[in-house]
C-alpha positions in Angstrom: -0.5 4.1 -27.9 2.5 5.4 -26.2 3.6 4.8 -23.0 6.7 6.4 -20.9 8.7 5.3 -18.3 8.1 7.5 -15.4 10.4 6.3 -12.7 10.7 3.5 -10.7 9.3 3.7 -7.1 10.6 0.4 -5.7 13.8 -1.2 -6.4 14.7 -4.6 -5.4 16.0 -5.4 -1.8 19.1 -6.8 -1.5 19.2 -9.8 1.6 15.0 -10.1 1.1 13.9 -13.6 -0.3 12.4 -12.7 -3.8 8.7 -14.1 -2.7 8.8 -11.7 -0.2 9.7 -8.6 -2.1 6.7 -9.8 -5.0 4.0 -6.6 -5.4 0.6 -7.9 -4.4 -1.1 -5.0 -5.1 -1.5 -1.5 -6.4 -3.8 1.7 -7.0 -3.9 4.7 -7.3 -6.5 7.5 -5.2 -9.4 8.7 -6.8 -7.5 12.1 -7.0 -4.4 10.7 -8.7 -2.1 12.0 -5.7 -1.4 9.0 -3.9 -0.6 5.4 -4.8 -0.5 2.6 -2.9 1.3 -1.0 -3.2 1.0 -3.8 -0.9 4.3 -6.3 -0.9 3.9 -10.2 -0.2 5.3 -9.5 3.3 2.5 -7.2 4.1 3.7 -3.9 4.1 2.3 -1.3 2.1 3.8 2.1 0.9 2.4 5.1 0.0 3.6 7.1 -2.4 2.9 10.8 -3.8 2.0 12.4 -6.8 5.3 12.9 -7.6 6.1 9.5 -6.5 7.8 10.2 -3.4 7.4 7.4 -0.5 5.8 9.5 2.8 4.6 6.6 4.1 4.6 2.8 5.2 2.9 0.8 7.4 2.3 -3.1 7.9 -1.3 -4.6 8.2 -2.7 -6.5 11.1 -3.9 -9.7 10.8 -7.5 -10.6 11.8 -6.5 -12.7 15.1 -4.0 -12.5 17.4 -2.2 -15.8 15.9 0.4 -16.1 13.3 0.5 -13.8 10.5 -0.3 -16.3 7.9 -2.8 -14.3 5.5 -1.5 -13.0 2.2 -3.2 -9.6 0.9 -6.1 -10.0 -1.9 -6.4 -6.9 -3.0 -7.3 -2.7 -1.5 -8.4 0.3 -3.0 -9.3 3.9 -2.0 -12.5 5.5 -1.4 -13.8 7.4 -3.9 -13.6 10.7 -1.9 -10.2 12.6 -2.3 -10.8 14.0 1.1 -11.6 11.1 3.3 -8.9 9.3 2.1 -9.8 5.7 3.5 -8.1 2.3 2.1 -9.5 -0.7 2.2 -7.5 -3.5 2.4 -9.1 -7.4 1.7 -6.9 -10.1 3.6 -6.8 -14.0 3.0 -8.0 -14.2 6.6 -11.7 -13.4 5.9 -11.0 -9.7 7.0 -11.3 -6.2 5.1 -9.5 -3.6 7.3 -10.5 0.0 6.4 -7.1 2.5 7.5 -7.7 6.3 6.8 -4.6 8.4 5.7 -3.6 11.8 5.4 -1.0 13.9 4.4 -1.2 15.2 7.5 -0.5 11.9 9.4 2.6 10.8 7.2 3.9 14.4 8.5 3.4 13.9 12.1 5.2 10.8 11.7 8.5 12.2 10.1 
């Protein structure tokens, strides 16, 4: 087997503790045209195909109290079209968000 460095999406943050810049999680859509990773602080990036970032966005916590849960794990719904990730938090809560190209647009 042979593997190939393709590029390297996220480089490390300079002034961000190193816990807090750890990748909790990864995957890639059903498709194989977006990718998302979850850091330890929460916020989770999209990425393209062609591994461009279009999008970011932090998750909510299941109460209104401290953000004190850590991410378990998320993936993507099977369907390409109805792009939907599910994301399973520490605080007994599975938050569903749906993406689209289209919204990562609007928000440019």
């Amino acid at each position: 087997m042979r593997l190939d460095h393709r590029a390297s999406l996220i480089q490390p943050r300079v002034g961000v503790p190193s816990w807090n810049a750890k990748i909790v999680a990864a995957c890639f859509s059903s498709d194989n045209q977006r990718l998302a990773v979850v850091t330890a602080d929460r916020e989770v990036l999209m990425y393209d195909e062609k591994g461009e970032r279009v999008d970011k966005f932090v998750t909510k916590a299941n109460n209104s109290g401290p953000k004190t849960y850590i991410v378990r794990g998320m993936q993507f719904s099977p369907d390409p079209l109805d792009a939907k990730l599910a994301i399973a938090q520490s605080d007994n809560a599975v938050f569903v968000y749906k993406w689209t190209r289209r919204h990562a647009e609007m928000k440019e």
